[in-house]
C-alpha positions as CSV (number, residue, x, y, z in Angstrom):
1,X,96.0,107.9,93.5
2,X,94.8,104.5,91.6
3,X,94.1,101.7,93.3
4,X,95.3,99.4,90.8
5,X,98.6,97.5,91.3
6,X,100.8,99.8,88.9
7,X,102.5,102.0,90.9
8,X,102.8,105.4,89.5
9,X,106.4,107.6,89.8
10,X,106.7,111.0,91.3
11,X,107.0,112.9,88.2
12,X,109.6,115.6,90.4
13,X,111.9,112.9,91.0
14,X,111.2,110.4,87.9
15,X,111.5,113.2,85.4
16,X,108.9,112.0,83.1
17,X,107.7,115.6,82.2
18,X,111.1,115.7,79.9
19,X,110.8,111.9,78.8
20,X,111.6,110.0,82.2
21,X,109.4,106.9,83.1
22,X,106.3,107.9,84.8
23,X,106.4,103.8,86.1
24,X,109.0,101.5,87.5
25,X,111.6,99.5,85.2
26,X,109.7,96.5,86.6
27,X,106.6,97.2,85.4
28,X,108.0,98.3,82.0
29,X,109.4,95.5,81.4
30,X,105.8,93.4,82.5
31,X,104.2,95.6,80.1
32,X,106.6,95.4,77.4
33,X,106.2,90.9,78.0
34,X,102.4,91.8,77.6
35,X,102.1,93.5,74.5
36,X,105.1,90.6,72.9
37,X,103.2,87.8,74.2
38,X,99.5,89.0,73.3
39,X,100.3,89.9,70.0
40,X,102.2,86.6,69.0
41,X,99.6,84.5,71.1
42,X,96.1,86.1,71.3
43,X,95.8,89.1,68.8
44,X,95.4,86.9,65.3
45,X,92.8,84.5,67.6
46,X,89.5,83.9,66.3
47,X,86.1,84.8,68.7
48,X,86.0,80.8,69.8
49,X,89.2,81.1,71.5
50,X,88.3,83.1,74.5
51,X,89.3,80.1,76.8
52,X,92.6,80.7,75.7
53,X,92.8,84.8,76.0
54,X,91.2,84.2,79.4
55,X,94.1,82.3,80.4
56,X,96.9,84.7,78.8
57,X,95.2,87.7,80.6
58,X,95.2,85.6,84.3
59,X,99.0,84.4,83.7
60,X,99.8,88.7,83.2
61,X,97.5,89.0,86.3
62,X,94.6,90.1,85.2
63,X,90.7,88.6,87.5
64,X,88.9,87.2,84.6
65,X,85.1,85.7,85.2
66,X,84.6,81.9,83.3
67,X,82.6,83.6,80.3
68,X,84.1,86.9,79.8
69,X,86.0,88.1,76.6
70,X,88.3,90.1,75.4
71,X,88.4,90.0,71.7
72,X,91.8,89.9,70.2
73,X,92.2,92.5,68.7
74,X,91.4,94.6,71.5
75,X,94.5,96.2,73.7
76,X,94.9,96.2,77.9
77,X,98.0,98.4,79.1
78,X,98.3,96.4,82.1
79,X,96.6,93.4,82.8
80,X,96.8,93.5,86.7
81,X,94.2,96.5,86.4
82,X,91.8,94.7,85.1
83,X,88.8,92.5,86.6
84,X,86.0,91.4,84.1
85,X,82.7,89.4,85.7
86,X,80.5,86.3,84.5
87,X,80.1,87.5,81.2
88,X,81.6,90.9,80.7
89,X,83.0,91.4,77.1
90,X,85.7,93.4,75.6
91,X,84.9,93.8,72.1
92,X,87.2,94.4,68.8
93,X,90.0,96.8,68.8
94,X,88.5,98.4,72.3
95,X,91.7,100.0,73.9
96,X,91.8,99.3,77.1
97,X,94.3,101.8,78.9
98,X,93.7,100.4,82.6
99,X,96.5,103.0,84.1
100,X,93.6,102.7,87.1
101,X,91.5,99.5,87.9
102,X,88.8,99.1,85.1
103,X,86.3,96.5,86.1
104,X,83.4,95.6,84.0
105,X,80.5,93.9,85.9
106,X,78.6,90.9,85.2
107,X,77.2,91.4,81.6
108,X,78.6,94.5,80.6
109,X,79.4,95.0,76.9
110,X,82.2,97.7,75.8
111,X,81.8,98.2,71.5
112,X,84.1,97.6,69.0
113,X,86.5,101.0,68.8
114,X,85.9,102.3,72.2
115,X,88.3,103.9,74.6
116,X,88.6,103.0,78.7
117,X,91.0,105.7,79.6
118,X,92.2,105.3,83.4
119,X,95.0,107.7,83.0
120,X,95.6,111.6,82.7
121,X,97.9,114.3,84.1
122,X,97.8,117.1,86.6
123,X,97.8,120.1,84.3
124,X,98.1,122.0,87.1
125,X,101.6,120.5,87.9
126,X,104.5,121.7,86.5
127,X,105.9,118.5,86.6
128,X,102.6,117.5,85.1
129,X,102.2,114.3,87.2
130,X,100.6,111.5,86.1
131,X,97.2,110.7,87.6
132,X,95.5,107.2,87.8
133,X,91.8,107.4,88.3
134,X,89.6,103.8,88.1
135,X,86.7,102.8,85.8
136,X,83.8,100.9,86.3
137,X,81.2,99.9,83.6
138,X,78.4,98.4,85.4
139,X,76.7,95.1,85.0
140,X,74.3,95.0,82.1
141,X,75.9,98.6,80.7
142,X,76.4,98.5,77.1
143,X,79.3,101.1,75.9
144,X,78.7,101.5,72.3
145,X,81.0,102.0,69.6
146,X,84.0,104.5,69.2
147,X,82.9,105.7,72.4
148,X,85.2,107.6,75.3
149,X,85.3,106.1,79.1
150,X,86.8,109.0,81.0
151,X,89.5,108.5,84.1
152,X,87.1,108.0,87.0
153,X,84.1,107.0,85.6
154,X,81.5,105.2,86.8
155,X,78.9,103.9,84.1
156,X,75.5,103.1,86.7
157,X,74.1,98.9,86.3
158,X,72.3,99.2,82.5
159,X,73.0,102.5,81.4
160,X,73.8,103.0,78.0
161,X,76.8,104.8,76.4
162,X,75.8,105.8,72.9
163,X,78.3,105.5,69.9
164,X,81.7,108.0,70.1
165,X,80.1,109.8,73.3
166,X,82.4,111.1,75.7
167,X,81.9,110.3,79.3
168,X,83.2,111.4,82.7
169,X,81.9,111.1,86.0
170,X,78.7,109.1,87.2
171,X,76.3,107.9,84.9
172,X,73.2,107.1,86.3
173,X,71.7,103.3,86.0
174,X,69.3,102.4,83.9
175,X,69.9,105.5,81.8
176,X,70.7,106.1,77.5
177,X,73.5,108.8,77.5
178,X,74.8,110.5,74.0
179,X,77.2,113.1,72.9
180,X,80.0,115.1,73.6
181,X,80.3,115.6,76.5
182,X,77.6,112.9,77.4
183,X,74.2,114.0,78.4
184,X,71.3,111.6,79.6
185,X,68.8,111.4,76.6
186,X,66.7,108.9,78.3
187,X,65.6,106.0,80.3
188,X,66.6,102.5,79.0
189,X,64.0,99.9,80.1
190,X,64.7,97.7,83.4
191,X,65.3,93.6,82.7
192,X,66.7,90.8,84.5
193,X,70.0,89.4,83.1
194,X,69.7,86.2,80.6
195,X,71.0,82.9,81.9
């Protein structure tokens, strides 16, 4: 069960195992708004613009801190599921499939190319039910580049992500994580946040 605001269909009743919709015709159609007005609004925007995504991404719903960013090129399935602190940033084409509530913390970095997956199915289903799980990328993490954010994760305060590693699970704080599937490599030095 997510705790985000999207809720999810029983996949018995719904279908969606032989192409029914896995979420209501309500929130299709909000989705559907999202990606129309994003693109012809905030996806050509230059980096200065934030101000302006900021606002597009609280009209959809979305809890976004004064000096966050979501770069424009960068994708969110649902904007209700998301919640970005004081200075949390969504870099270049990051896909942001927030099925689940993905919150980034105050000062957390997610990479050009990476992946936030909230969602994933019940394989042991035979209606193969869809399964929201949330993410959380804490404050100070850095989630490098072409990188994988499992359903369910939890990234610890200042851990470290390293480029197209696959996580799932907890990561520790404070801790430099690499590979497939991701495996602590070391300890990342301790610092207060800038500013």
């Amino acid at each position: 069960m997510t705790s985000g605001k999207a809720k999810i269909l029983d996949a018995s009743a719904s279908r969606s195992h032989l192409d029914g919709p896995s979420f209501s015709l309500g929130n299709r159609i909000q989705r559907a708004l999202w990606i129309v007005v994003w693109a012809l609004a905030a996806s050509w925007t230059p980096r200065q613009l934030a101000g302006w995504r900021r606002f597009l991404l609280r009209a959809f719903g979305a809890t976004v801190a004064a000096g966050s960013d979501v770069r424009g090129s960068a994708k969110v399935w649902y904007p209700p599921n998301l919640v970005l602190h004081e200075r949390a940033v969504i870099g270049p084409r990051v896909n942001c499939y927030n099925m689940g509530l993905v919150t980034l913390e105050r000062g957390a970095l997610v990479s050009q190319d990476a992946h936030l997956c909230g969602g994933t199915h019940n394989f042991d289903d035979a209606h193969f039910q869809l399964v929201a799980r949330d993410i959380t990328i804490g404050a100070q993490a850095w989630v490098c580049a072409e990188a994988f954010i499992g359903p369910g994760t939890r990234v610890g305060e200042g851990a470290v992500v390293g480029a197209r590693a696959v996580a799932f699970g907890t990561l520790a704080p404070w801790t430099v994580y690499a590979g497939n599937p991701a495996k602590a490599v070391r300890a990342r030095q301790r610092f207060a946040p800038l500013g």
